[in-house]
Each structure stands twice: as C-alpha cells, then as structure tokens.
C-alpha positions as CSV (number, residue, x, y, z in Angstrom):
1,X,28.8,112.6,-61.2
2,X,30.0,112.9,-57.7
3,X,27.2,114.8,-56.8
4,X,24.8,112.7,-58.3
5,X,26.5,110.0,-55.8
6,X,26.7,112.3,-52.6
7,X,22.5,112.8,-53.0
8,X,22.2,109.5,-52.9
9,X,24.1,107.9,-50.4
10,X,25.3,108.9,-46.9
11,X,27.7,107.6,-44.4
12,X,25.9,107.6,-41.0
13,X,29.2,106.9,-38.8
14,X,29.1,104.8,-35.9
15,X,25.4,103.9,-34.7
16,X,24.7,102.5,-31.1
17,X,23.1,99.4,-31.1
18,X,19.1,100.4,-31.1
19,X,19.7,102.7,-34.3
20,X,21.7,99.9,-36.2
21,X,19.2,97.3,-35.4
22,X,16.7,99.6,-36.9
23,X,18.4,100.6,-39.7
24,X,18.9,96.5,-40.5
25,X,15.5,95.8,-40.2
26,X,14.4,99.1,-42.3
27,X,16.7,97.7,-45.4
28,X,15.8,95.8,-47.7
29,X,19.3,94.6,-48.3
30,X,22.6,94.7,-46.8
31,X,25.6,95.2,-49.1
32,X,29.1,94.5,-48.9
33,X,32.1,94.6,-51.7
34,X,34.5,94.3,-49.5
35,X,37.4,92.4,-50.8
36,X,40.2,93.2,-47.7
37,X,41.8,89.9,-47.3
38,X,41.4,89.9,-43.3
39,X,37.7,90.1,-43.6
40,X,37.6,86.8,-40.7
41,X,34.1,86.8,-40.6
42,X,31.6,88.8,-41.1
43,X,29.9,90.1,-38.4
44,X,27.6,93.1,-40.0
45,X,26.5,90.8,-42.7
46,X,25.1,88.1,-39.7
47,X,23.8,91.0,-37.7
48,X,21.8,92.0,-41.0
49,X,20.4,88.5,-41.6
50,X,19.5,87.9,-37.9
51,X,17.4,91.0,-38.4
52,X,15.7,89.7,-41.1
53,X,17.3,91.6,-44.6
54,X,18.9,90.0,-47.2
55,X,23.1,90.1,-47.8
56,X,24.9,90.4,-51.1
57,X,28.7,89.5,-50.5
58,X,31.5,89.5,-51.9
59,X,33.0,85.6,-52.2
60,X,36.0,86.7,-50.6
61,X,37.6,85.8,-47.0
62,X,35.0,85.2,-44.3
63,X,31.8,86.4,-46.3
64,X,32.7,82.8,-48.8
C-alpha cells in the first residue's frame, strides 16, 4: 500500500516563486487537510486561487 502511495505522489520541497506559480496554474486543484490550530491564514490556498485553481480546505482556523 505504501508503494502504491509513493508512485503517486511526491513531495517537491521548497519551490522558488516561478516554479510554484506554475505548478498552481498547472493544478487543477489545490488541497489542504490541514487541521494545526495556528493555521492564521492561509496563504498557499490564496496564492492557488489568485492563480486561477480551485481550493478544497479544511473548515479549520484561517482556511474557515
């Protein structure tokens, strides 16, 4: 099973801004379960929007 996972996802690290603006605009949806309780605000899930992908969020902290 935690192969299965591995092929299909992949953590790309920190991104400079040019790569993450086109990795926003190349999804077709930004995802987020974060439930840490010092989410303030958000600011991955606005950058996503402003680049024109959709956000499912967690109701939790900022993201509500």
């Amino acid at each position: 099973m935690k192969e299965k996972f591995a092929q299909r996802f992949s953590y790309l690290g920190p991104l400079n801004q040019s790569s993450l603006i086109s990795l926003y605009r190349a999804s077709d949806c930004f995802i987020s379960l974060s439930t840490y309780q010092d989410e303030d605000f958000g600011v991955a899930p606005i950058e996503s929007l402003f680049c024109g992908s959709k956000a499912l969020l967690t109701d939790w902290g900022g993201y509500s």
